[in-house]
Residue, then its C-alpha position, 0 to 999 in steps of 0.5 A: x504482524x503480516x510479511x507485506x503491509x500496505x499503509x495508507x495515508x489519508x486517503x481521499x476516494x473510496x473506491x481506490x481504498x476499496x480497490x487496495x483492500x481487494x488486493x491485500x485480501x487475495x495476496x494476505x497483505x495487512x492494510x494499514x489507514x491514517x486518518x483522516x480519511x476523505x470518507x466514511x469507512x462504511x460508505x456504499x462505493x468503498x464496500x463496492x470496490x471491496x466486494x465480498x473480500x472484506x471478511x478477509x482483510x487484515x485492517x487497522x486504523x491510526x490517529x496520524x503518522x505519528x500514532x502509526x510509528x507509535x505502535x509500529x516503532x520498528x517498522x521497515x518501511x517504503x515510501x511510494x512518491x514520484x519525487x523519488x530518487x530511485x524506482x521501486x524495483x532498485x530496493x530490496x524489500x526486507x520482510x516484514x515491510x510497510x509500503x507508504x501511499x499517500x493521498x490521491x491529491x497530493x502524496x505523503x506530506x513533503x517532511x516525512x518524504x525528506x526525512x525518509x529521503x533514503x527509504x523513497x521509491x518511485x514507479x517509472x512513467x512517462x514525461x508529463x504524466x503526474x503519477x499513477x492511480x493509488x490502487x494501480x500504484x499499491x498493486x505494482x508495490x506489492x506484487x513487487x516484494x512478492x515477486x522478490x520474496x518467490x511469491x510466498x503464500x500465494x497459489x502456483x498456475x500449476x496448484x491454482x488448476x489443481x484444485 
């Protein structure tokens, strides 16, 4: 299992998932899909977004939410909704973590959120802006728990000019 994980609940547009699998193969992130997605994994847009970073992403597919707990029944996990009680920044990210995005239309469904009330996070916006593009939103989630972690596992300024 990798330190950070980024899970995505039914997903709907590829070039948001292509962008989020980007992201998690240049900061070594596992990315987690529940189906259904609103596309077909091979689809031309999601391979675009992705670019040639596909070779080094750390993917797996689940059923539902339900398969997902199945098989992660220990999992420390965070949910991303702006119905959040409190800002992303205001939890410490214990690792290894899960970070919960729902889908583009409509988030994590509204039980799991209630149930998990205490393991929901928002990022903070302005008045009357609904939320955040998904891969912009993942994005901030994650280089959140690296910031918080001393950015373990990724490349100085300093050793990123050295090469």
């Amino acid at each position: 299992m990798k330190e950070i994980n980024i899970v995505l609940h039914e997903p709907e547009i590829p070039q948001n998932t292509g962008n989020i699998a980007r992201t998690c193969a240049a900061t070594g992130t596992a990315l987690h899909i529940i189906e259904p997605m609103g596309f077909a994994i091979d689809d031309r847009k999601l391979k675009r977004a992705g670019l040639d970073y596909w070779h080094s992403l750390d993917i797996t597919y689940y059923g539902g939410l339900d398969d997902f707990f199945d098989k992660n029944p220990e999992a420390n996990f965070y949910c991303f909704s702006t119905k959040a009680p409190r800002g992303y920044t205001e939890v410490e990210y214990k690792l290894p973590v899960f970070l919960f995005f729902g889908k583009e239309t409509a988030g994590l469904p509204e039980e799991f959120l209630i149930r998990n009330y205490d393991r929901c996070v928002r990022i903070p916006m302005r008045d009357k802006i609904r939320s955040l593009n998904l891969s912009n939103s993942a994005a901030i989630g994650v280089y959140e728990v690296l910031r918080q972690n001393g950015f373990t596992g990724q490349l100085s300024s300093s050793e990123y000019f050295a090469k």
